[in-house]
C-alpha positions as CSV (number, residue, x, y, z in Angstrom):
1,X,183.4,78.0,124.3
2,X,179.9,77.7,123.7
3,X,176.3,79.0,125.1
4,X,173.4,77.4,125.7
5,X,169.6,79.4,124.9
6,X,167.0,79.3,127.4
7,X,165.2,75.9,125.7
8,X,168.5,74.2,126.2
9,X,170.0,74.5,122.0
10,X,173.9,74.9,121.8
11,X,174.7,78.0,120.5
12,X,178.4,78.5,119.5
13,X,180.0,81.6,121.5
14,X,182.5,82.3,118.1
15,X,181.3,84.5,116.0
16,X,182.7,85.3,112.1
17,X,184.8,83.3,109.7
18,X,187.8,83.3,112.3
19,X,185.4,81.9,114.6
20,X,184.1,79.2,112.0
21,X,188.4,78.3,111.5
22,X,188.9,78.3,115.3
23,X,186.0,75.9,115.8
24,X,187.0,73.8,112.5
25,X,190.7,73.3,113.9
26,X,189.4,72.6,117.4
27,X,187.1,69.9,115.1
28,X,190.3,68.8,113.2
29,X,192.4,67.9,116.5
30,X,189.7,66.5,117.8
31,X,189.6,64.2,115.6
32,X,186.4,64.2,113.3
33,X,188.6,65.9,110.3
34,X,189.5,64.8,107.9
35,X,187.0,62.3,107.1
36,X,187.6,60.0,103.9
37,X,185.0,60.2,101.5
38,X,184.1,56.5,101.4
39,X,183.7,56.3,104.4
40,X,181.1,59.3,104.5
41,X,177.6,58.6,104.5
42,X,175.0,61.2,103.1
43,X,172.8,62.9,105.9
44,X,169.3,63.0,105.4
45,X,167.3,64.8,107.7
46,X,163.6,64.0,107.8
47,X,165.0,61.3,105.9
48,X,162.3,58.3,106.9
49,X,159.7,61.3,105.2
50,X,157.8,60.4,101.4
51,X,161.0,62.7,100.1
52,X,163.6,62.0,102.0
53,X,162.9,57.6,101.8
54,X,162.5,58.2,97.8
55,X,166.2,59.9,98.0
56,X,167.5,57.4,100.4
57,X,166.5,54.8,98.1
58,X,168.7,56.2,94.7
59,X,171.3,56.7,96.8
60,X,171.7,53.2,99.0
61,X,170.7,51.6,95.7
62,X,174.0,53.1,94.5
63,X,175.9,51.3,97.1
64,X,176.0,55.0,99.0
65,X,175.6,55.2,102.9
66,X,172.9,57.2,104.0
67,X,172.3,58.6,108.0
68,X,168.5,59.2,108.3
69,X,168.3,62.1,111.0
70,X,164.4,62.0,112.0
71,X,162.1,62.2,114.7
72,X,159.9,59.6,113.7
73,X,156.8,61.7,114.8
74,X,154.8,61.4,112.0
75,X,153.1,58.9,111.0
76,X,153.9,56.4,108.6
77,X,157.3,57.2,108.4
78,X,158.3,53.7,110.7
79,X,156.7,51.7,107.4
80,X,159.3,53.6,105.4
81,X,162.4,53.1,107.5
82,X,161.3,49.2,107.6
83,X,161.2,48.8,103.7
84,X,164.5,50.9,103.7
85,X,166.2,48.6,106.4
86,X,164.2,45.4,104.1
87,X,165.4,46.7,101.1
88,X,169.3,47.7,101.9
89,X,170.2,46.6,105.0
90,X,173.4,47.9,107.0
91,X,173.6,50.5,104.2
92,X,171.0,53.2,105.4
93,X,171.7,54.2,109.6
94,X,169.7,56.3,111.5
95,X,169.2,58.9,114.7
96,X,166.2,59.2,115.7
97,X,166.8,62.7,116.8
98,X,165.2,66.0,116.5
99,X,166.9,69.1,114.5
100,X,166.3,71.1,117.8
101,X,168.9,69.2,119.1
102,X,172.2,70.6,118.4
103,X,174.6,68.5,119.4
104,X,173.1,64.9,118.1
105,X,172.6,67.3,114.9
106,X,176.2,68.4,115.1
107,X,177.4,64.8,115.5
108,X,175.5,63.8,112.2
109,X,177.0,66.3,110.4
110,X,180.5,65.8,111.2
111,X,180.6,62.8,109.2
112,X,178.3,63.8,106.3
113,X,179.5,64.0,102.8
114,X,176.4,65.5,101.4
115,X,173.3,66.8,103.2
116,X,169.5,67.4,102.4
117,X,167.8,69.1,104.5
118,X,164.1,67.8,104.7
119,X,163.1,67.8,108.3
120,X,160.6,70.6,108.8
121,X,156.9,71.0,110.4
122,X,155.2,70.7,107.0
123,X,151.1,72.2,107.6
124,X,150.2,75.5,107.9
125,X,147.0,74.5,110.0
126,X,149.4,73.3,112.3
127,X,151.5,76.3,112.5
128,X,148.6,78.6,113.0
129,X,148.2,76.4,116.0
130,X,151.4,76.3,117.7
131,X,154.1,79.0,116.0
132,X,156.7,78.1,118.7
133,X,156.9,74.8,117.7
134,X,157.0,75.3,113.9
135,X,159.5,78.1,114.5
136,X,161.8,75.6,116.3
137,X,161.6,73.2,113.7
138,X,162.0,75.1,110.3
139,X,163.8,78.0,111.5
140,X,165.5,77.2,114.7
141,X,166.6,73.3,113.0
142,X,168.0,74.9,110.0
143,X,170.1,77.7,111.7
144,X,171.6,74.8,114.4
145,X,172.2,72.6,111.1
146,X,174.1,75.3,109.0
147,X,176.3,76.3,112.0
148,X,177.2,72.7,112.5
149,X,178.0,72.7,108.8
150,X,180.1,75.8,109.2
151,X,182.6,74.1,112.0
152,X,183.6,71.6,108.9
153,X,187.0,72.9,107.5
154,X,185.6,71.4,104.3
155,X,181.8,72.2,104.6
156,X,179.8,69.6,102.8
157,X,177.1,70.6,100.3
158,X,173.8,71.7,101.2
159,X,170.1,71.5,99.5
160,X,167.2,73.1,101.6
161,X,164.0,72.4,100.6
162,X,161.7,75.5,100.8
163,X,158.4,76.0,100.0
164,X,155.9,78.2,97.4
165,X,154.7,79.5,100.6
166,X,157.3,81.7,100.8
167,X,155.5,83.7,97.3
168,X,152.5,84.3,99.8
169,X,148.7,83.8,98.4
170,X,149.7,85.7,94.9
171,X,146.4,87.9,95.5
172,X,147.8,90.6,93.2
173,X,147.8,88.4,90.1
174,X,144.9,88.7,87.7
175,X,143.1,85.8,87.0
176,X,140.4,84.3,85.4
177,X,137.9,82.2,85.7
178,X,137.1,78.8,83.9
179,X,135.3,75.7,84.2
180,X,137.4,74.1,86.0
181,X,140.5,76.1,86.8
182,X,141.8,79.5,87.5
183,X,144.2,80.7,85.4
184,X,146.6,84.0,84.9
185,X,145.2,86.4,82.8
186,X,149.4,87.9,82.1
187,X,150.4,85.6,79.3
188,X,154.3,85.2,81.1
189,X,152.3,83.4,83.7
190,X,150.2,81.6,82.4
191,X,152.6,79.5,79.5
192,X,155.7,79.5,82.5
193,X,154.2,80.0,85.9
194,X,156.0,82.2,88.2
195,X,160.0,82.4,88.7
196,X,162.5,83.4,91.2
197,X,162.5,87.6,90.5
198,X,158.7,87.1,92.0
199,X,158.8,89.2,95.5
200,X,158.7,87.1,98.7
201,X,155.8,88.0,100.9
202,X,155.4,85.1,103.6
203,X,152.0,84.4,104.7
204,X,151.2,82.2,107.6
205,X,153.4,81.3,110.6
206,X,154.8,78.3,108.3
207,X,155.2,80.7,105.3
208,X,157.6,83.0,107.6
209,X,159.1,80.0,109.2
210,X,160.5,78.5,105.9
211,X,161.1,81.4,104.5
212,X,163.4,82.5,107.6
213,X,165.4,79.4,107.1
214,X,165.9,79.8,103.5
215,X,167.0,83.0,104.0
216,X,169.6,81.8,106.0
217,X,170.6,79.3,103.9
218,X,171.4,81.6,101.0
219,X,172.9,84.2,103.8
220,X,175.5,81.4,105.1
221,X,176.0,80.8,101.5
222,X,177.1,84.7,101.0
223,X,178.8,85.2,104.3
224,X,180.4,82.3,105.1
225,X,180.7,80.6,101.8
226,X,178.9,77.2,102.0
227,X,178.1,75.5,99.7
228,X,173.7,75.9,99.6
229,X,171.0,75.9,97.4
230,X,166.9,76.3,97.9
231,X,164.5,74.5,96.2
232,X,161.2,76.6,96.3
233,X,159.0,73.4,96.1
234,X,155.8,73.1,94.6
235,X,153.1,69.6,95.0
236,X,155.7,66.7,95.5
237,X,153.9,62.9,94.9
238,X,155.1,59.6,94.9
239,X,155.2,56.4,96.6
240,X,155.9,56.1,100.1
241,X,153.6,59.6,100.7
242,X,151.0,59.1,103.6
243,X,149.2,61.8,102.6
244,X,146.8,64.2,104.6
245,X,144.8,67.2,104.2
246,X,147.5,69.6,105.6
247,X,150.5,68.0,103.7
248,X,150.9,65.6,100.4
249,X,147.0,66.2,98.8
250,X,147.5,64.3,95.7
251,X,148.1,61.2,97.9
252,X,145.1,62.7,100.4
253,X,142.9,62.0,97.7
254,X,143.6,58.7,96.6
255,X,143.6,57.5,100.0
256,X,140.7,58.8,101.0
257,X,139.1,57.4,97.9
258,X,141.1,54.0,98.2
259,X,139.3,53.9,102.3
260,X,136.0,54.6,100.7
261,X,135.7,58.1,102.5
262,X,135.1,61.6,101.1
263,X,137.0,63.6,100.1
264,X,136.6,67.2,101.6
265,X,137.3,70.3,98.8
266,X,138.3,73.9,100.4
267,X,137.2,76.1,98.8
268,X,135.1,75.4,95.3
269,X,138.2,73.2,93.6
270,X,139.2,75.5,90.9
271,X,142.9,76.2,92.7
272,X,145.6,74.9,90.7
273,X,148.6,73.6,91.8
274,X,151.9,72.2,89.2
275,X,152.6,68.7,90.5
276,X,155.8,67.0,90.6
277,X,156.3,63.1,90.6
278,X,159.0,62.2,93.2
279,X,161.5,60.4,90.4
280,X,161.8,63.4,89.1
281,X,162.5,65.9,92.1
282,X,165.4,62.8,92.7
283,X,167.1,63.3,89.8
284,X,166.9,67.4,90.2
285,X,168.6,66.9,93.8
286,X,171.2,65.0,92.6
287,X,171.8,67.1,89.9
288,X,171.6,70.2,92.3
289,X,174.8,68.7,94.2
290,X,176.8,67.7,90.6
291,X,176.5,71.1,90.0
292,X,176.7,72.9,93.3
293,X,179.9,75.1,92.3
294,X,177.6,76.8,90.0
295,X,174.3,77.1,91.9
296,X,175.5,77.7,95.5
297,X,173.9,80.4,97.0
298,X,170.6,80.6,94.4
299,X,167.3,79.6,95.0
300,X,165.0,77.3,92.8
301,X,161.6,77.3,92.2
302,X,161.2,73.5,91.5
303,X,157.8,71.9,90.3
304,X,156.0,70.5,87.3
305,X,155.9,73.8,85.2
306,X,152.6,74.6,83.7
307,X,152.6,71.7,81.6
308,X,151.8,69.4,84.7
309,X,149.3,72.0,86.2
310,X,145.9,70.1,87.6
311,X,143.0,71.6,89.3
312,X,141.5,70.0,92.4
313,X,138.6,69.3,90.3
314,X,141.0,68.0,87.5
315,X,142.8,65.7,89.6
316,X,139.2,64.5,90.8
317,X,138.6,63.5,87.2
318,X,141.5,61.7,86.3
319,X,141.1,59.5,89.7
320,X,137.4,58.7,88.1
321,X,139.5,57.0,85.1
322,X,142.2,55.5,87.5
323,X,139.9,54.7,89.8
324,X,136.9,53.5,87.3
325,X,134.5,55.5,89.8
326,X,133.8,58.6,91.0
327,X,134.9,60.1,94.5
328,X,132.8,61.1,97.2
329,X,133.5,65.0,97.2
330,X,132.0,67.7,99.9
331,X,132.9,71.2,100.4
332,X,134.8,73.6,103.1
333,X,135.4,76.7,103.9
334,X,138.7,78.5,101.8
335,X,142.1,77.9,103.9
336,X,144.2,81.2,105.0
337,X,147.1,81.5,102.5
338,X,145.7,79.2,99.9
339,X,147.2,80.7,96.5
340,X,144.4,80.3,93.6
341,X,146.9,79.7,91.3
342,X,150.5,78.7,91.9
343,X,152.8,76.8,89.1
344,X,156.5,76.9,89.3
345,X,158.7,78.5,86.2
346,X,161.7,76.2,86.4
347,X,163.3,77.8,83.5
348,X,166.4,78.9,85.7
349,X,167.2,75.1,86.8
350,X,167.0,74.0,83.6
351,X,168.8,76.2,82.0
352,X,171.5,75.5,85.4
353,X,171.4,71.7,85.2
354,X,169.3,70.8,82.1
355,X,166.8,69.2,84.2
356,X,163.1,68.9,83.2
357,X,160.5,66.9,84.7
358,X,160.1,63.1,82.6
359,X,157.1,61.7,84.5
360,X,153.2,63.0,83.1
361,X,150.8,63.2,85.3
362,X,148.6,60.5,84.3
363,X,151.6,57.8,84.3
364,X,152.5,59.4,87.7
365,X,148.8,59.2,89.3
366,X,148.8,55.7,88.0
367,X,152.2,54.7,89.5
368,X,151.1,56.5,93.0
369,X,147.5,54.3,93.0
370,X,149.1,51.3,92.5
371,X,151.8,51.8,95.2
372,X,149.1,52.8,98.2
373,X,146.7,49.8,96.9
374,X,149.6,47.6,96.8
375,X,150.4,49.4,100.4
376,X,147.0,48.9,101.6
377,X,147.4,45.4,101.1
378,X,150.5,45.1,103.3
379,X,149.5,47.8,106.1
380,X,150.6,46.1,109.2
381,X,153.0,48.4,111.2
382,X,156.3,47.4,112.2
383,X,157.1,46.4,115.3
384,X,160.1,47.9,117.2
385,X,162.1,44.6,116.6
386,X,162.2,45.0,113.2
387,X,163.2,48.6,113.4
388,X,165.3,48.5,116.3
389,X,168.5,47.0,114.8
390,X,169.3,50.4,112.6
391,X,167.6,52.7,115.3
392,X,169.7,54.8,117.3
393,X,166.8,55.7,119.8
394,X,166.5,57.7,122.7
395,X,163.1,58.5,124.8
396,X,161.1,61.2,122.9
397,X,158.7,63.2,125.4
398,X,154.8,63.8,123.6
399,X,154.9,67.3,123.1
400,X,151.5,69.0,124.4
401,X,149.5,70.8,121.4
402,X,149.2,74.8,122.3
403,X,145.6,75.7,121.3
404,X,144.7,78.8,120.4
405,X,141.8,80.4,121.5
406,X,138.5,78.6,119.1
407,X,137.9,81.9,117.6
408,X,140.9,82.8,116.5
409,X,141.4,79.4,114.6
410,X,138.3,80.3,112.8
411,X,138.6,83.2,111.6
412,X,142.3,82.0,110.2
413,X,142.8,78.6,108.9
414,X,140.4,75.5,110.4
415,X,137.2,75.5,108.7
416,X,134.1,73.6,108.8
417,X,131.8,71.3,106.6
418,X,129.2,73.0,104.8
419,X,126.4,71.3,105.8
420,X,124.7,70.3,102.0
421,X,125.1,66.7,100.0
422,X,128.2,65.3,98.3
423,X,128.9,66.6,94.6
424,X,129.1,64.3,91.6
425,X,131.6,64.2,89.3
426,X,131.7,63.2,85.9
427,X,133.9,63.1,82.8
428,X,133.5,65.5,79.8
429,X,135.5,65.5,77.2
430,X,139.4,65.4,78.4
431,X,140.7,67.7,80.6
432,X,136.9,68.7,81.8
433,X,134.8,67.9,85.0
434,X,131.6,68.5,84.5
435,X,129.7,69.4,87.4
436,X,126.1,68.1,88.3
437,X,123.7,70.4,90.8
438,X,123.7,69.6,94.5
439,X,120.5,68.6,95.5
């Protein structure tokens, strides 16, 4: 028997691992067990995302089936699915379905091989705005997700993909100021970033949210032995990213550039983030499921490492010799929960999977400006026609923003343009920006 909650979600009445068998055998005589595994596609959710379209992509080009579970909210994502149907035709299926819905998600899973688990409300501006809606997604979706996963008799494995977040702002760590950067004044830090034993402390309504779900990804890993594993993500970039301010700011910035429009700093540009080229967070997923028997039930922090550390202002400077000009930069208010200084120790996947990241970040800045020039070139939208044939559609309803009272979004996360000239940037020697007065 099962329940439903008050916003409709199917919630299994069972409860325990007998309850998991029960529901598995009901599964099994229903029919949807045993499933061969060539005839098992891998389940993406979020899968027409930057990530989830750079995964799809290995795999189909494998000759692997691949079910793309998205909403298809944000946008961009229908240019993906096009260039995936373009590209690999009756390979790559999808539902255009929410995670909130439990029994299209349940469906999904029942003939899933593999599963990644990408589908998530991604900005923290946007969860200061409405919580309700980026707890249904992250934590709500993930919880309906792993207790579909737990009716399989033979559960298939599971990577989440977490979030940095989850460390909070890292105000306790000592740092310094340069130039250009902060840095960690602790020397572990500062030559390996930060790694796993670091205490969670979730900051922001999307911090808690991911953090919740990760949580009970590794719980469901414990108690009810599926096969799981987080990835603690850092900055992810790559082609097929339609960056913005809230999500993907790597991208942000080249577009922006690319449209001739500024680029807007929060904060004074010295944070520092360790970047990660998509190619690379590919191969660490696949290598995550090779070695799942090992890993299952651990969480990664997955990222660039401090060798592929860049400032904001860094990153401005290596777009001046991408680019052969200089952005238009202004300044903002700081964001809540922005960490000064966050780079990923991924010492304990290496030593797991003996993955490190191939990509340098100049090749990978390249390889990213070339795609989205290329894009812009190309940036008609697809029309339902040509995304219809692999879409399993049904009516989506706009969802109504909640707004928070005006004040309230102040004083937390939304800030506003100080009102002075745009900076200039120019090279110093490498690795420098040297910065000329505002006028």
């Amino acid at each position: 028997m099962s329940r439903r909650s008050k916003n409709g979600a199917l919630w299994p009445r069972d409860s325990g691992r007998s309850g998991s068998r029960t529901r598995a055998a009901r599964s099994e005589a229903n029919g949807s067990e045993p499933i061969k595994p060539a005839d098992s596609p891998v389940l993406i959710t979020g899968g027409a995302g930057f990530i989830g379209t750079n995964l799809a992509h290995r795999l189909l080009s494998d000759g692997q089936r691949v079910l793309l579970f998205d909403s298809l909210d944000r946008p961009g994502v229908e240019r993906n699915l096009a260039w995936l149907q373009r590209t690999h035709g009756a390979l790559v299926e999808i539902d255009a379905s929410k995670v909130q819905d439990y029994a299209r998600l349940r469906r999904a899973v029942r003939g899933a091989s593999r599963i990644f688990h990408f589908a998530a409300q991604v900005a923290v501006t946007a969860s200061l705005e409405d919580p309700f809606y980026d707890f249904e997604v992250n934590a709500r979706g993930t919880l309906n997700l792993l207790e579909a996963i737990r009716e399989r008799t033979q559960p298939p494995p599971l990577i989440f993909t977490s979030t940095n977040k989850v460390y909070g702002n890292l105000s306790d760590v000592g740092l310094r100021e340069t130039e250009t950067r902060y840095e960690p004044v602790e020397t572990e830090a500062y030559s390996h970033g930060f790694n796993e034993k670091r205490p969670l402390e979730f900051h922001s309504p999307y911090g808690c949210s991911k953090g919740v779900a990760e949580q009970y990804v590794l719980d469901y890993a414990r108690s009810f032995r599926l096969p799981a594993a987080v990835f603690r993500m850092s900055c992810i970039y790559g082609p097929h990213q339609f960056g913005t301010e809230d999500q993907g700011w790597v991208a942000h910035f080249l577009i922006r550039s690319l449209q001739g429009k500024p680029i807007t700093i929060y904060g004074d540009g010295k944070q520092v983030r360790d970047v990660l080229f998509i190619d690379d967070l590919v191969r660490a997923f696949l290598l995550a499921q090779e070695h799942m028997p090992s890993i299952s039930g651990q969480a990664f922090n997955i990222g660039g490492g401090a060798r592929k550390s860049v400032s904001l202002l860094e990153l401005l400077d290596l777009m001046s010799e991408v680019e052969g000009k200089a952005p238009d930069v202004r300044f903002g208010q700081w964001r809540t929960a922005d960490q000064l200084y966050y780079v990923s120790d991924t010492r304990k996947f290496k030593a797991a999977t003996g993955w490190t990241p191939q990509v340098s970040l100049p090749d990978g800045v390249r390889r990213l400006y070339e795609w989205l020039r290329q894009s812009r070139q190309q940036s008609a939208q697809p029309s339902i026609e040509e995304v219809g044939p692999i879409l399993n559609a049904r009516p989506r309803a706009k969802r109504a923003p909640r707004i928070l009272d005006k004040s309230v979004l102040n004083n937390t996360a939304l800030p506003t343009l100080e009102s002075r000239q745009p900076r200039l940037w120019k090279s110093g020697r490498p690795g420098q920006v040297t910065l000329s007065p505002s006028k």
